[in-house]
C-alpha positions as CSV (number, residue, x, y, z in Angstrom):
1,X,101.7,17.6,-51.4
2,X,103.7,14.9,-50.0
3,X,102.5,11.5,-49.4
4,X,102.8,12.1,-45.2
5,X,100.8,15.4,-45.5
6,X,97.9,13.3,-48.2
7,X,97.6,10.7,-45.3
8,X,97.4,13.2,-42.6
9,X,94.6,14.7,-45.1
10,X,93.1,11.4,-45.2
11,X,92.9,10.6,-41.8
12,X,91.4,14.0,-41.0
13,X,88.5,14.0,-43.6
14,X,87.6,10.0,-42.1
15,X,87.8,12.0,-39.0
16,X,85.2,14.6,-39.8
17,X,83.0,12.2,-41.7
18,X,82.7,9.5,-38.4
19,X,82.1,12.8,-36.7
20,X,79.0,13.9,-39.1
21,X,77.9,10.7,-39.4
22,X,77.4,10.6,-35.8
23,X,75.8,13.5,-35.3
24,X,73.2,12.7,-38.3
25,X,72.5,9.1,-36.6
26,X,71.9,11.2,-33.1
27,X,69.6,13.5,-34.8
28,X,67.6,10.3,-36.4
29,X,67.3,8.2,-33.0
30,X,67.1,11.2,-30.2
31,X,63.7,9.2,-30.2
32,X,63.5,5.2,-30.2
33,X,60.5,4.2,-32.8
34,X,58.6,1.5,-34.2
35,X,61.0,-1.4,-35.1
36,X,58.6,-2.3,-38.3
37,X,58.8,1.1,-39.6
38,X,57.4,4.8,-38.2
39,X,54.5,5.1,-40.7
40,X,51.3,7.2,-39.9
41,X,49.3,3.6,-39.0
42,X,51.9,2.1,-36.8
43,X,53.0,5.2,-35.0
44,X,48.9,5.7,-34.6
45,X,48.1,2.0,-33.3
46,X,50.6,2.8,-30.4
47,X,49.2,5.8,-29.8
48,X,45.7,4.7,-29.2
49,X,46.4,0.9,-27.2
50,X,48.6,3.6,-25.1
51,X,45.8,6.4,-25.1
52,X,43.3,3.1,-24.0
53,X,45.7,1.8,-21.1
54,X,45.9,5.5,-20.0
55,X,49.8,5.6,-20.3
56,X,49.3,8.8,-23.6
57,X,47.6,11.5,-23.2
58,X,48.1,13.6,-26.1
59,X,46.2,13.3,-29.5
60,X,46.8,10.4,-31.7
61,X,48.2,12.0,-34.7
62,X,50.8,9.2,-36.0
63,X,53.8,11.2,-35.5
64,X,56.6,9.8,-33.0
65,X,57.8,12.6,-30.4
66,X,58.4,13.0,-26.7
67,X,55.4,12.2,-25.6
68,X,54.6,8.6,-27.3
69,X,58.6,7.8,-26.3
70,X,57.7,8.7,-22.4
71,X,54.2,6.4,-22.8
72,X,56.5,3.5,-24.5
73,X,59.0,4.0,-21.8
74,X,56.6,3.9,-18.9
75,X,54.9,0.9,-20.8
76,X,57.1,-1.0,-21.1
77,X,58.8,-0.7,-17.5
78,X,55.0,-1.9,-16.0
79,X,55.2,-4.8,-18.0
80,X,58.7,-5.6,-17.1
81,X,60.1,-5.2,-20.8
82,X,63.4,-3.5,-21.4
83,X,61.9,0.1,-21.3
84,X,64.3,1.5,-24.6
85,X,61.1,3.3,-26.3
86,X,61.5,0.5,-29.1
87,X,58.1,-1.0,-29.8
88,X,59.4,-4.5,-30.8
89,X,57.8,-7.9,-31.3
90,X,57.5,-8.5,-27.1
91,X,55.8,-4.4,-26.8
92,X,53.7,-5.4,-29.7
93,X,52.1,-8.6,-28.1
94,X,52.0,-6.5,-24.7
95,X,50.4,-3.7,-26.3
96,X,47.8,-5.9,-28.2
97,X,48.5,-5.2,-31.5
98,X,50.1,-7.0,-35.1
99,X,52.1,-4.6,-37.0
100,X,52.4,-3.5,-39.7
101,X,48.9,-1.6,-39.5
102,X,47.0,-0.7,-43.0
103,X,43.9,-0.3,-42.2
104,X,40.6,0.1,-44.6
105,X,37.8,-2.2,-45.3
106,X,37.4,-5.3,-45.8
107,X,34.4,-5.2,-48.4
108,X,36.1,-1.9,-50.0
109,X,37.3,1.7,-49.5
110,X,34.0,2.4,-51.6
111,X,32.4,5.8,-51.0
112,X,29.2,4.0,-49.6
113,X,31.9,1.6,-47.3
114,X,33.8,4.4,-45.9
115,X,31.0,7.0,-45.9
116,X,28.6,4.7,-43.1
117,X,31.6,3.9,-41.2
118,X,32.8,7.4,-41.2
119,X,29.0,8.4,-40.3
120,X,29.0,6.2,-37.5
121,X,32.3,7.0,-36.0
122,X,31.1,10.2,-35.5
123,X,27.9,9.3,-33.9
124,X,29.8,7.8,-31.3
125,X,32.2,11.2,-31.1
126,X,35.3,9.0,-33.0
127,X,35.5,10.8,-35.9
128,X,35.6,14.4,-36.1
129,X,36.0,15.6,-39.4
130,X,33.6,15.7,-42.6
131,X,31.9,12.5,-43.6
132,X,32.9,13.0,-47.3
133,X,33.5,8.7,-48.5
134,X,37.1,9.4,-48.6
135,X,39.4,6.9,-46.7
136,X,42.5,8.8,-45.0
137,X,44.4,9.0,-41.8
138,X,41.9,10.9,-39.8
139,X,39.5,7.6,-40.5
140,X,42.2,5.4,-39.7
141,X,42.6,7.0,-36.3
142,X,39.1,6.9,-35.3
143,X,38.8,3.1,-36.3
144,X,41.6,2.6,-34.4
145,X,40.7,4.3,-31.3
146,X,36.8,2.9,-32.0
147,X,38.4,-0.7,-31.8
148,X,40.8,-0.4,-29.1
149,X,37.9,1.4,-26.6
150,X,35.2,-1.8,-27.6
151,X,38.1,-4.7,-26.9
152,X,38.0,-5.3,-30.9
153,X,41.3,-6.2,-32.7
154,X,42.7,-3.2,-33.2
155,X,43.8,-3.2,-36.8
156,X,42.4,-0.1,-38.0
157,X,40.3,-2.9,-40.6
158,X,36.8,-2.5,-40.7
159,X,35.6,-6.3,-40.6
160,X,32.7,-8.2,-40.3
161,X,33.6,-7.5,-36.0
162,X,33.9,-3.8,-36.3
163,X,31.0,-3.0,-38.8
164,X,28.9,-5.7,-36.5
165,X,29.7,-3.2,-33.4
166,X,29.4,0.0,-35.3
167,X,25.9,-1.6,-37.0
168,X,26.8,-0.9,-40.6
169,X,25.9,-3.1,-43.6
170,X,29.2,-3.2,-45.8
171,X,29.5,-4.1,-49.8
172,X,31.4,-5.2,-52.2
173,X,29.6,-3.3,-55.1
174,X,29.6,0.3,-55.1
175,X,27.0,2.3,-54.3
176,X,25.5,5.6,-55.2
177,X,22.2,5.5,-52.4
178,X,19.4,7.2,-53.8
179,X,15.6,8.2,-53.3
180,X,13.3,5.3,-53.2
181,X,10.6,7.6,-55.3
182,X,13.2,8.2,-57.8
183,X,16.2,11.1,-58.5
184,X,13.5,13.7,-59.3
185,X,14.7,17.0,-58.7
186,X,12.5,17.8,-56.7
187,X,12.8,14.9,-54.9
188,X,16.4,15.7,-54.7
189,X,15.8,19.2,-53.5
190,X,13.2,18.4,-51.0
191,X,16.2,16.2,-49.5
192,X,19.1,18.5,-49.5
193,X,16.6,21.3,-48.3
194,X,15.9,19.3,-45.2
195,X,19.6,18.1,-44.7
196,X,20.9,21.7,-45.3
197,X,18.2,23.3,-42.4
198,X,19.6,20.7,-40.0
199,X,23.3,21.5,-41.0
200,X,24.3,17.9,-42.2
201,X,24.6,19.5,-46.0
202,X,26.7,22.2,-46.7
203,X,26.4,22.5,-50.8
204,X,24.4,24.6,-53.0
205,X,20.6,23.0,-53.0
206,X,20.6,21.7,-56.9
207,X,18.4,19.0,-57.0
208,X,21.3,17.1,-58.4
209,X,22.2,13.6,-56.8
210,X,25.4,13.2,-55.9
211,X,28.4,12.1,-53.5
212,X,27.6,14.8,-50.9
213,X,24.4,14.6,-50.9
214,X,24.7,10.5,-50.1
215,X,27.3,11.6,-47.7
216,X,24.8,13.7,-45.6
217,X,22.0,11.5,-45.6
218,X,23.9,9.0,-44.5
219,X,25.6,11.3,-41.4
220,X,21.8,12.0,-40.4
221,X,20.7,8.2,-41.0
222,X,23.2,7.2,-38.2
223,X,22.5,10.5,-36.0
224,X,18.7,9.9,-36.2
225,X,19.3,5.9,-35.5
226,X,18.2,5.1,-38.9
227,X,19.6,2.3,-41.3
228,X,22.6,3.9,-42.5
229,X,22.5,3.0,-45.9
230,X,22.1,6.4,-48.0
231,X,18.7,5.7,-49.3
232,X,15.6,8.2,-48.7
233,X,13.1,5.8,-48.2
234,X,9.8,6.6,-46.4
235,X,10.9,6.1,-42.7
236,X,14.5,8.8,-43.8
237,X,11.8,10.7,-45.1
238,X,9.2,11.2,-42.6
239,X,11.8,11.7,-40.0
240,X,13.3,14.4,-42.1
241,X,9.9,15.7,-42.5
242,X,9.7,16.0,-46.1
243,X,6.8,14.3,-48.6
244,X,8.4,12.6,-51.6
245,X,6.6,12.8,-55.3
246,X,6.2,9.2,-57.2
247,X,8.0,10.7,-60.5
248,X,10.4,8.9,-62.6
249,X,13.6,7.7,-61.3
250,X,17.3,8.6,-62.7
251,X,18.5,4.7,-61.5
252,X,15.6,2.3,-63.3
253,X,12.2,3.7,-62.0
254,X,10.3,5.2,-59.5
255,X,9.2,3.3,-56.3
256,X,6.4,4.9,-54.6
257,X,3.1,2.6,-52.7
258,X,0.8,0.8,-55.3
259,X,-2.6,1.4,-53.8
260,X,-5.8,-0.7,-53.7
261,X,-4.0,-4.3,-53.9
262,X,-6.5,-7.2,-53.1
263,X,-6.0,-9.6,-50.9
264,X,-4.2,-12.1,-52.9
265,X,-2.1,-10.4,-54.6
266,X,-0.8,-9.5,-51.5
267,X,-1.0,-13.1,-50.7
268,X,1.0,-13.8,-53.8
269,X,3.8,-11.0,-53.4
270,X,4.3,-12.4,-49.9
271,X,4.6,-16.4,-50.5
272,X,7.3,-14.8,-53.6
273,X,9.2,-13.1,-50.9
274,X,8.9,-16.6,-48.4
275,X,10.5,-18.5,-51.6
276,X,13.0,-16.6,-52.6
277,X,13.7,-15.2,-49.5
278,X,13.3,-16.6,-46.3
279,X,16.1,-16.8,-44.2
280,X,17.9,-13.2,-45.8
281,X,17.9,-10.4,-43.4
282,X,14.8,-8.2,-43.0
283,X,15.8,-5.7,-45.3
284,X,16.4,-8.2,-48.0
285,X,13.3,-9.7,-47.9
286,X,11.7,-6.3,-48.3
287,X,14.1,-5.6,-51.4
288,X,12.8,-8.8,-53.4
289,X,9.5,-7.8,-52.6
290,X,10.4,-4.4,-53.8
291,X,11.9,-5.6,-57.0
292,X,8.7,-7.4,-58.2
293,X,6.6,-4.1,-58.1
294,X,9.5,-2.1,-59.3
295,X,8.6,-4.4,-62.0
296,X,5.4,-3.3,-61.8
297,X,5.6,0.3,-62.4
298,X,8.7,-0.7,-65.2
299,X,7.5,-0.6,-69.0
300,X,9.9,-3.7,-69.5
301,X,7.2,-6.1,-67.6
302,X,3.9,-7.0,-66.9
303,X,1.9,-4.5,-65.4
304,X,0.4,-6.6,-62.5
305,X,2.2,-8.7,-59.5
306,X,0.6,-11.7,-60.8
307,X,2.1,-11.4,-64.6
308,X,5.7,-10.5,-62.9
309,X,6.1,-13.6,-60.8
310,X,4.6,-15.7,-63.2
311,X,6.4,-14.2,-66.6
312,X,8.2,-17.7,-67.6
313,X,11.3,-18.0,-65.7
314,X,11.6,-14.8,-63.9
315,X,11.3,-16.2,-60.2
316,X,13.2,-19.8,-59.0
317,X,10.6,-20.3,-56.4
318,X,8.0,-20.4,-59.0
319,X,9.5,-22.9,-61.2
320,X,10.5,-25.0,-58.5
321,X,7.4,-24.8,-56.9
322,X,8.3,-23.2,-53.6
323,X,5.7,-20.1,-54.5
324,X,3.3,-22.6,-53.1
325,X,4.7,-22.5,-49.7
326,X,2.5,-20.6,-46.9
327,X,4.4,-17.7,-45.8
328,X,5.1,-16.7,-42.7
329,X,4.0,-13.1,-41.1
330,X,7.7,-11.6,-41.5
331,X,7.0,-12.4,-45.6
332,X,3.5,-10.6,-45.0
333,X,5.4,-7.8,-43.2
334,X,8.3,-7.7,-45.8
335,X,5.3,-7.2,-48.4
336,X,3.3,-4.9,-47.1
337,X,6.5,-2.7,-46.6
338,X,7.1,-2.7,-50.0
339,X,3.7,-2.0,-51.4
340,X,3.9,1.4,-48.9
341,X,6.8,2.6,-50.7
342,X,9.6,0.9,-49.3
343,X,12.9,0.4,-51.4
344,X,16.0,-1.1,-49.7
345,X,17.6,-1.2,-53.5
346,X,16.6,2.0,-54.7
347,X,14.7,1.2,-57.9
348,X,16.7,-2.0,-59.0
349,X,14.5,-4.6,-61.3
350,X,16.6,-7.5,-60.8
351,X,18.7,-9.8,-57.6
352,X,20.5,-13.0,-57.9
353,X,22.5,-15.0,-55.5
354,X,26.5,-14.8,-56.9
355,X,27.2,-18.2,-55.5
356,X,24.8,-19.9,-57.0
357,X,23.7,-17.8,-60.5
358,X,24.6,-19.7,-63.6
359,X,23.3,-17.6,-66.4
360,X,26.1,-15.4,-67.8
361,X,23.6,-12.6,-68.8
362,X,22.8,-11.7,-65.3
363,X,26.5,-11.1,-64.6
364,X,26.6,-8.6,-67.1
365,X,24.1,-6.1,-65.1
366,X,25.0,-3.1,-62.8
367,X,24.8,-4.2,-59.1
368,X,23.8,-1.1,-57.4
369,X,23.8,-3.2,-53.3
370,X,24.2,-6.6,-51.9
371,X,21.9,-7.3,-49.0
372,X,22.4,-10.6,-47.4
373,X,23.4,-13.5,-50.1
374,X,21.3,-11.4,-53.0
375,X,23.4,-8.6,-55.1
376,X,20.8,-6.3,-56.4
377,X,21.1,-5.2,-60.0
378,X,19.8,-2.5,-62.5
């Protein structure tokens, strides 16, 4: 070949590769996107502060097309930005939103985390798929869309804000939920027998505790307007209908009521709960009251109330002498709670403050929830 006919070759092969090139680059922008990357989060966040504002109509499924380009498009001419479909820095601040979006939860993606937010969002007609603890795209949409529709920041990040609004009770220990009467299996069974008649559980009845079965209980919990924490405790119970036995439990003991108690020991567990206590959310209160007769009933103690707050060093408000303190009636209610078979923790013999614990032992124990400042340990 001579060398005219190589450079003519040369020329015609740069030719044909501007030429593919061009094409390739049309086929990549025939839609503009968003300039911090199309991932399923961004793409999504559009999609809902659009599908808020009325401008998209179509579902949010974090896929750029036609239909999110017109929305940008029309967006961004009604704000007076340069209407190229390009959601930039300026559309961003318009639209309300920071990208890049991740999403998840602040306390966790736990099972127990995702699985009440998941069971809420679909109270409220957000979420439409299975509650099943598992974080993904189709739970990133709904906390989108959830946010943007209350006038939250819409970050797809379940905060303190969001779970607030949604009236969940995150934490940062995992969770398992439970039966307050313990794991029996027939205890179990009467649970998933009841879910399964009302269609919130869909697996074979085995009397065997597990992720589903947590999953469904807490899906009714928020449907029936119940705490949503994944624990059968008496008020899950008797609005499921069912009668729990008092038989051993899988997690550290059964729970159950401890009949005839006198007067003051009553008095006793409820100036315990006003010491170590007051000021902690309901629920918490309840749970330290809880602990001491999980004590109770546990062959590692005494076998009264009195001998459990007063074993040597077991409670701070005795030693300090804030047991002497007169309680207050939410302490009395907290108290009598507990002694009718109440259980926020699910069988746990132990609770300490993180921010203020200084013996290394109690670090070493299974925290099965945290309620207020208190993790809750087994």
């Amino acid at each position: 070949m001579t060398k005219s006919l190589r450079r003519t070759a040369a020329v015609l092969a740069a030719c044909v590769l501007v030429i593919v090139i061009a094409t390739v680059a049309g086929g990549i922008t025939a839609f503009a996107d968003v300039a911090k990357g199309n991932t399923y989060g961004n793409v999504a966040a559009v999609q809902t502060r659009l599908s808020t504002l009325g401008y998209y109509r179509s579902s949010v499924d974090g896929i750029w097309g036609k239909g999110t380009d017109s929305a940008v498009k029309r967006f961004q001419a009604d704000k007076g930005l340069k209407a190229d479909g390009i959601v930039g820095s300026a559309t961003e601040r318009a639209l309300g939103i920071t990208l890049p979006i991740r999403g998840g939860i602040t306390y966790g993606n736990t099972t127990a985390n995702v699985a009440a937010v998941q069971a809420r969002l679909k109270t409220f007609g957000y979420y439409k798929s299975t509650v099943d603890g598992a974080w993904g795209n189709k739970t990133l949409a709904a906390v989108l869309r959830y946010q943007s529709d209350n006038g939250l920041t819409t970050d797809g990040r379940v905060g303190g804000g969001t779970s607030r609004r949604l009236g969940v009770t995150l934490s940062s220990a995992a969770r398992s939920g439970g039966i307050t009467q313990g794991k029996t299996t027939a205890n179990v069974k009467a649970v998933q027998t009841a879910l399964k008649n009302l269609g919130y559980y869909t697996s074979s009845v085995d009397g065997q505790w597990g992720k589903r079965t947590m999953c469904a209980v807490m899906s009714y919990q928020s449907d029936s307007g119940l705490t949503v924490d994944g624990v059968v405790g008496s008020a899950t119970a008797k609005k499921l209908g069912i009668t729990l036995g008092s038989g051993g439990s899988s997690s550290g003991g059964s729970s159950g009521s401890i009949g005839n108690v006198s007067q003051s020991d009553l008095d006793l567990l409820a100036r315990c709960v006003y010491g170590e206590s007051r000021g902690e959310p309901y629920n918490g209160q309840v749970a330290v009251a809880a602990v001491v007769l999980n004590r109770v009933r546990s062959s590692k103690f005494p076998n009264t109330i009195y001998g459990v707050i007063y074993q040597r060093n077991a409670f701070t408000a005795v030693n300090d002498g804030q047991i002497n303190l007169t309680p207050n009636q939410t302490a009395y209610n907290a108290a009598r709670d507990a002694l009718s078979g109440v259980d926020p923790t699910g069988g746990c013999l132990y609770y300490y403050n993180p921010a203020t614990a200084t013996s290394s032992w109690i670090w070493t124990l299974t925290v099965h929830i945290k309620i207020g400042r208190h993790n809750f340990a087994l």
